[in-house]
C-alpha positions in Angstrom: -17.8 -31.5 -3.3 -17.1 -29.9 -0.2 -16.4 -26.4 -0.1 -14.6 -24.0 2.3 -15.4 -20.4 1.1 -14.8 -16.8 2.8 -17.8 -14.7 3.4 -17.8 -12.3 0.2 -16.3 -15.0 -2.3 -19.7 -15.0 -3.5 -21.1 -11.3 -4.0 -20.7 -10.6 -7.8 -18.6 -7.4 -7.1 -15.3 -9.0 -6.4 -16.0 -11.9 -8.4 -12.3 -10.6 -10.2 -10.8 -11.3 -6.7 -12.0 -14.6 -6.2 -9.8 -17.5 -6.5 -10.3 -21.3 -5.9 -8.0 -24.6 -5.6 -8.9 -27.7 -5.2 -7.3 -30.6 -2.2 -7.5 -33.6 -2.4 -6.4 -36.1 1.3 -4.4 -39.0 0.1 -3.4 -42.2 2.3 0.2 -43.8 2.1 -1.2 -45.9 -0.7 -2.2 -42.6 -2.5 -6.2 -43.4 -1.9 -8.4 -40.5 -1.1 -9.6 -40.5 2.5 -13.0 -39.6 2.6 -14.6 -37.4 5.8 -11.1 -36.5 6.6 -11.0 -33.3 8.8 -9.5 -30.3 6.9 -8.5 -26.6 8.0 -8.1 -23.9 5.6 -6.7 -20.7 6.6 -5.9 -17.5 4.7 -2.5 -15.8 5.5 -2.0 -13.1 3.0 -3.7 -10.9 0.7 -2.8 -10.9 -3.0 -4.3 -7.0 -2.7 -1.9 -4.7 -1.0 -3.7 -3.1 2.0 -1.5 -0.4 3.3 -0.5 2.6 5.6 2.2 4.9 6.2 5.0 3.3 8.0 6.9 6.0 9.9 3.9 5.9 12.1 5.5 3.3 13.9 9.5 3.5 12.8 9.9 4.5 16.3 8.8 1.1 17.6 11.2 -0.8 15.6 13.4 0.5 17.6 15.1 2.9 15.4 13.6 5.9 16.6 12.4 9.2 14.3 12.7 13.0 13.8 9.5 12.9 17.3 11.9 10.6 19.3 10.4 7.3 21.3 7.4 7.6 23.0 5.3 10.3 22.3 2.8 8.2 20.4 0.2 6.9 23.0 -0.3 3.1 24.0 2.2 2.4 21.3 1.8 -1.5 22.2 -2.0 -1.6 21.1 -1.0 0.9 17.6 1.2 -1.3 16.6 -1.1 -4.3 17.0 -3.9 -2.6 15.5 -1.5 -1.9 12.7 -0.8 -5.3 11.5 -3.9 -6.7 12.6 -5.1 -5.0 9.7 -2.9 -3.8 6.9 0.3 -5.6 4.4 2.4 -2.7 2.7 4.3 0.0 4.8 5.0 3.3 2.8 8.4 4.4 4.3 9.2 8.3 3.8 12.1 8.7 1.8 12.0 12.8 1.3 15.6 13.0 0.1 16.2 16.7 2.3 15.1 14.3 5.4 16.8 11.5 4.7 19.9 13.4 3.8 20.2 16.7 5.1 23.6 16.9 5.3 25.5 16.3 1.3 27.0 12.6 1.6 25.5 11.3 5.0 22.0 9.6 3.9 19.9 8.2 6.9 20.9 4.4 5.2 21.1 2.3 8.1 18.3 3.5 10.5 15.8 3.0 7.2 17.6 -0.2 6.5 16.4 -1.4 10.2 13.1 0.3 9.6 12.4 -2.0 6.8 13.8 -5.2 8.0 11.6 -4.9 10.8 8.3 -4.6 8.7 9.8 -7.1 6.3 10.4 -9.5 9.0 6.7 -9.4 10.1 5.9 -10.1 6.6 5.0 -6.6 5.4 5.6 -5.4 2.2 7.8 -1.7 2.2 6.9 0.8 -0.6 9.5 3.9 -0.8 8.4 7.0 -1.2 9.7 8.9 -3.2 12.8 8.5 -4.8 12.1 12.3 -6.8 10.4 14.8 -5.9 10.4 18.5 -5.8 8.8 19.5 -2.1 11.2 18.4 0.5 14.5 18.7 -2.5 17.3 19.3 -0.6 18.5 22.5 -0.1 22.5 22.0 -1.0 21.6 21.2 -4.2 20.8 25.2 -4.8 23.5 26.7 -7.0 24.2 23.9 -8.8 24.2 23.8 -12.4 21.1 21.6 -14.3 23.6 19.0 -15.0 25.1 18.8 -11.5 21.4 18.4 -10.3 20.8 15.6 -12.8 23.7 13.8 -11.9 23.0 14.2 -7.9 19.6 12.7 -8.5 21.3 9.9 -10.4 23.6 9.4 -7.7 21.0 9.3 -4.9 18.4 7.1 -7.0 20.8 4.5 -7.2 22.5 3.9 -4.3 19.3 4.0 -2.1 17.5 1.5 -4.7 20.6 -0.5 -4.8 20.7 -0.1 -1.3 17.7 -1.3 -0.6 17.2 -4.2 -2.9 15.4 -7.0 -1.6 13.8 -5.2 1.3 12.1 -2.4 -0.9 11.5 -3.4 -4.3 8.6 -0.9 -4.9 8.9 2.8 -5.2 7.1 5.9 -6.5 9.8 6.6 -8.8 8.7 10.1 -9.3 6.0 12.1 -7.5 3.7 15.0 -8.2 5.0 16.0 -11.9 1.7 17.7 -13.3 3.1 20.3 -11.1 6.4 20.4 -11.2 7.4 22.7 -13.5 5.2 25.4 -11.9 5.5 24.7 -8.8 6.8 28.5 -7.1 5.8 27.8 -3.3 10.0 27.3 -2.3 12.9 27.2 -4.5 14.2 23.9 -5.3 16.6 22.7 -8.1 14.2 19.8 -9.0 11.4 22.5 -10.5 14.4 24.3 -12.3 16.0 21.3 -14.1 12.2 20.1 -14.9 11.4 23.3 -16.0 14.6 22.7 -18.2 14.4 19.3 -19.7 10.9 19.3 -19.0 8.0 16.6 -17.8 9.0 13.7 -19.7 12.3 13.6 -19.6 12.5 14.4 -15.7 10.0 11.1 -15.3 12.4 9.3 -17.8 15.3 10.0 -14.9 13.5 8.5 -12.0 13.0 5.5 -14.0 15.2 4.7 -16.3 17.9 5.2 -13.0 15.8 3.2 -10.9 15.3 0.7 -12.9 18.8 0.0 -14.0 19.8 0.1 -10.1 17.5 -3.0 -9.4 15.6 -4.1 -12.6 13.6 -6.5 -10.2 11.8 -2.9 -8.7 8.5 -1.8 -9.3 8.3 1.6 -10.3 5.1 4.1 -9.8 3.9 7.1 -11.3 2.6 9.0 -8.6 0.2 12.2 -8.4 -2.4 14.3 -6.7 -3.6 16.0 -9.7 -6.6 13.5 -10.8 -7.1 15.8 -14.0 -6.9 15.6 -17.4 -3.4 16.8 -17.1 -2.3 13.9 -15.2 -3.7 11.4 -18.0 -2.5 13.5 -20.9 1.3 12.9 -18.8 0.4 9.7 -18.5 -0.1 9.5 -22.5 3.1 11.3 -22.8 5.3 9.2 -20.9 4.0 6.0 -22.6 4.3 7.4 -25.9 8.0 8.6 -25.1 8.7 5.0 -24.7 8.9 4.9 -20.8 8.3 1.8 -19.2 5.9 2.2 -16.5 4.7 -0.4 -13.4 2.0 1.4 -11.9 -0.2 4.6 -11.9 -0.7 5.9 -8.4 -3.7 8.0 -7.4 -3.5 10.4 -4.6 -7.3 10.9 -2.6 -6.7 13.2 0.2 -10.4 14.3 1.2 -9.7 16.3 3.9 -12.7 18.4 2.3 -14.8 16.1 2.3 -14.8 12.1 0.5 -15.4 12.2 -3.5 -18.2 10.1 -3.3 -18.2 6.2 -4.6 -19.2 7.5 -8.1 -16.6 10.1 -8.4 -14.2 7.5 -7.1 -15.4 5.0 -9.7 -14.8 7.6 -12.8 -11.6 8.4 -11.3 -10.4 4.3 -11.6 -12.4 4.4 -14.6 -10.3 6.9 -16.4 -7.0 6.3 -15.3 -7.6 2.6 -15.9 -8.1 2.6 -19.8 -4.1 2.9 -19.8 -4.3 -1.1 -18.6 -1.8 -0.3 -16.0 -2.2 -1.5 -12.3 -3.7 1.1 -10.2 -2.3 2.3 -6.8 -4.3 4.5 -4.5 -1.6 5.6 -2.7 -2.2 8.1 -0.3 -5.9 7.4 1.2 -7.3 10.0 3.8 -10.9 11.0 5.4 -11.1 13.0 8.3 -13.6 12.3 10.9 -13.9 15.8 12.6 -14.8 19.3 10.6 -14.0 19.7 7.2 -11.4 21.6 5.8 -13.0 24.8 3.8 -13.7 24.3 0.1 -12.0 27.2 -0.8 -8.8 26.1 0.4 -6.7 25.1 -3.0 -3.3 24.0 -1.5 -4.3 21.5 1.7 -0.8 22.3 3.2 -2.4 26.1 3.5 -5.1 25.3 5.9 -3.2 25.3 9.8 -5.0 25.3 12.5 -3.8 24.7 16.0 -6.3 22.4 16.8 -8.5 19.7 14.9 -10.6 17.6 17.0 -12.0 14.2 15.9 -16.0 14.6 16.9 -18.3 11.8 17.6 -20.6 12.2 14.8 -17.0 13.0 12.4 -16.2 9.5 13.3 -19.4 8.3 12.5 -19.2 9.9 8.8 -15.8 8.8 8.5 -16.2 4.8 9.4 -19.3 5.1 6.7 -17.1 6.9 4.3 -14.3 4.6 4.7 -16.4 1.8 4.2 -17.5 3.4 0.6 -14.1 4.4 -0.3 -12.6 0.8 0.2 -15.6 -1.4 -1.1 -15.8 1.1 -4.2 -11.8 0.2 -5.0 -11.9 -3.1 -4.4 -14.5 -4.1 -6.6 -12.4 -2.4 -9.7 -10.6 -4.8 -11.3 -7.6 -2.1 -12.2 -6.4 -1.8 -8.5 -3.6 -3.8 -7.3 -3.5 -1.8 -3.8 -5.1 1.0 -1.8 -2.7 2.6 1.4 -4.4 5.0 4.5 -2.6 7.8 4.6 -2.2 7.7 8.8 -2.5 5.3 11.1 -3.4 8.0 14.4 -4.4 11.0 14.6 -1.2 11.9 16.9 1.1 11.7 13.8 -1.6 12.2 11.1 -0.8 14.8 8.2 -1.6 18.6 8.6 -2.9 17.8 12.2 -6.2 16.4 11.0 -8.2 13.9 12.3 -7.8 11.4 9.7 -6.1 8.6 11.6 -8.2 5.2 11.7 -7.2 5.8 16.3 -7.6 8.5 17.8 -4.2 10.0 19.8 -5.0 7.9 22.9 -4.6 5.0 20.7 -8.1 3.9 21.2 -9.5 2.7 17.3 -12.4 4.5 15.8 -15.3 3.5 14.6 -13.3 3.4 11.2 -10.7 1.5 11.8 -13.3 -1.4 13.6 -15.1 -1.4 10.3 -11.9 -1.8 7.7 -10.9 -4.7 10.0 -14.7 -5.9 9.6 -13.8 -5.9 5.4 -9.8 -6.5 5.7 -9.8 -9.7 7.8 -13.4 -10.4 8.2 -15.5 -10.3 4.8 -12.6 -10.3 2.6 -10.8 -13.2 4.8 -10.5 -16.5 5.2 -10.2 -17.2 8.8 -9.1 -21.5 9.8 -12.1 -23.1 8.9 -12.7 -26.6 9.5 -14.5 -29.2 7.1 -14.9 -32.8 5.5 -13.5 -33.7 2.7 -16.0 -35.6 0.6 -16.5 -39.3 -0.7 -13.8 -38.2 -3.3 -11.2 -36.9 -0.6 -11.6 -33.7 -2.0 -12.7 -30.3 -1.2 -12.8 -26.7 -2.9 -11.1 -24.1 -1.0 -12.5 -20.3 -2.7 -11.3 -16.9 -1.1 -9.9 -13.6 -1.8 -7.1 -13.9 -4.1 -3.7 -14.8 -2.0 -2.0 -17.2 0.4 -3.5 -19.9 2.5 -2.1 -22.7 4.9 -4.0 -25.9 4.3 -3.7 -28.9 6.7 -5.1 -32.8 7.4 -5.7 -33.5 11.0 -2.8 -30.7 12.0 -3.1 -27.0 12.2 -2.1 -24.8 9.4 1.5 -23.4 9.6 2.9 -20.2 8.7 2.8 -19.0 4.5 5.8 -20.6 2.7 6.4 -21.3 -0.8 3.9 -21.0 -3.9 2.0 -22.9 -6.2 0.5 -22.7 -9.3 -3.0 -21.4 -8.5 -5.6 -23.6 -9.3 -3.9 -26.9 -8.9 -4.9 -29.7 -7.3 -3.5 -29.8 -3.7 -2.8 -33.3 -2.4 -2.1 -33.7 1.1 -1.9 -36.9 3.4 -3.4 -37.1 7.0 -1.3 -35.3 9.3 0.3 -33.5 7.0 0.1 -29.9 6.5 0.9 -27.7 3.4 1.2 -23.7 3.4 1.3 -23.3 -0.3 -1.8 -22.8 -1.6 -2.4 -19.7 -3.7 -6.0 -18.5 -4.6 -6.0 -15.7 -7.2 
């Protein structure tokens, strides 16, 4: 039989990504045509490889809290940008995106995600709770009036945004919530009141009855034992949960791929899809080990370095082949595009802030849409009029004698494709 594979369907490590269909060419009178000419080509990932979106909101035309423009050769970002990635994270910090009591910033993030959606992107919200960035009218207020606000704003931004956003960290950073002392905020007192479980069991259980289609994340930066025991906790209590996400900010340096492995190890006994949801390696000097709280370390200036960018595009490398080849992750997101909008000022954008890509970002793409991809490849069908199509689990356009067209509708995977000469089919799903 002939077969049309992508470069790394074979190696043994993402053998759990690997999917295969078979086509079959077919004349008018339904008899194969043998040595028919035959392009495959993949046009999605099934994996979710993503970055933050506000990055480029300004592009969309919609403009952000920096204003238009003051992100270099924003052309050749944006390019890079979905040259490589799937899934936007869109910031939804509720004391941002309403600052003033009753005037949420709906339709500007509505325009935001149509146009990722539109350039078929997937948009993740984040977050929907969450007690840094709490807005500060809700000070004052009685536990109940607090609980009721978030109610209020958790559904009528998921409502709001059905169909454009369907996935969410419902909740974020709750190990720490009801300790947290750096600012007041009403969300640390009512957790502190009805306590961990319960305050995840708001986010969701309001979420989900806004738009019971969502996917809904537990999200967190603290990898310990405290955040499995919560996790343990929360499933116990009854609470229905879509996805674990993993925070992996190395801005002291990168865990290493066996630390990263234990991590995905641990947190994937629960059998819950794993999210890696904020991804970020810097590629300049390393932020002091001492440092506890990243958000403490401020410096005025924090250069990429040549031989930074060099440890970071190795790094990188590491990070991604060691999360893709476990079977528990469903998606990994960068945590900055460039290093002109990249968090705490560090160099941990995949460009640098002339918009030029590092060595990093060259060698995702090289993994992303190179080993990982299926670009349109040519070939024979054999004396059958059949050939194998395998690849990285996700969408392909498949075509006899024409070129591919765009993704449409799916398939079962697996099936048997038939297609006549001239004729081309874009619903082929591997995975």
């Amino acid at each position: 039989m002939s077969v049309v594979a992508a470069t790394a369907a074979t190696d043994p490590r993402y053998a759990h990504r690997v999917g295969q269909a078979r086509v079959r060419v077919l004349d008018p009178a339904g008899r194969p045509r043998a040595g028919e000419l035959v392009t495959v080509a993949q046009k999605a990932h099934a994996f979710g490889f993503g970055c933050t979106g506000a990055d480029l909101l300004h592009l969309a035309g919609v403009g952000d809290e920096r204003g238009p423009g003051e992100e270099p050769a924003a052309a050749a970002v944006v390019a890079q940008w979905l040259g490589l990635f799937d899934t936007a994270t869109l910031p939804f910090y509720w004391a941002r995106f309403e600052p003033v009591e009753g005037r949420p910033d709906t339709d500007r993030m509505l325009r935001a995600a149509r146009w990722f959606v539109e350039r078929g992107v997937t948009v993740k919200g984040h977050p929907l709770v969450w007690h840094t960035l709490a807005p500060s009218w809700l000070l004052g207020r009685s536990d109940g009036e607090v609980e009721d606000a978030i109610r209020a704003r958790i559904t009528r931004d998921v409502t709001a945004f059905a169909g454009l956003v369907d996935l969410w960290d419902a909740i974020n950073e709750v190990v720490i919530l009801p300790v947290f002392d750096k600012e007041d905020n009403a969300v640390t007192r009512l957790a502190q009141s009805r306590g961990r479980v319960e305050t995840v069991r708001l986010a969701f259980d309001t979420a989900r009855a806004a738009n019971p289609a969502a996917r809904l994340v537990l999200n967190d930066f603290d990898l310990s034992e405290d955040y499995e025991h919560l996790v343990e906790d929360c499933l116990e209590a009854g609470i229905r949960i879509d996805a674990l996400g993993l925070q992996t900010h190395m801005h002291q340096g990168f865990r290493g791929a066996d630390a990263i492995q234990q991590i995905l190890d641990r947190f994937g006994r629960f059998g819950l899809p794993l999210q890696l949801t904020e991804t970020s390696l810097v590629s300049g000097e390393l932020m002091p080990p001492e440092i506890v709280d990243l958000n403490d370390f401020q410096v005025d200036d924090w250069p990429s370095t040549p031989q930074g960018e060099e440890r970071q595009r190795d790094e990188v490398v590491a990070h991604y082949e060691t999360v893709v080849a476990h079977p528990a992750v469903e998606s990994l997101t960068y945590w900055g595009m460039t290093d002109a909008t990249a968090w705490l000022g560090a160099p941990s954008g995949l460009v640098r802030r002339d918009g030029t890509p590092k060595p990093a970002y060259d060698a995702l793409r090289g993994l992303v849409r190179g080993q990982w991809w299926l670009p349109p490849t040519t070939v024979r069908t054999d004396d059958d009029g059949t050939l194998e199509v395998r690849g990285f689990a996700g969408r392909y356009a498949v075509s006899a004698g024409v070129a591919p067209e765009a993704a449409g509708p799916l398939a079962p995977a697996g099936a048997t494709l038939e297609v006549a000469p001239g004729e081309s089919r874009a619903d082929v799903v591997l995975g």
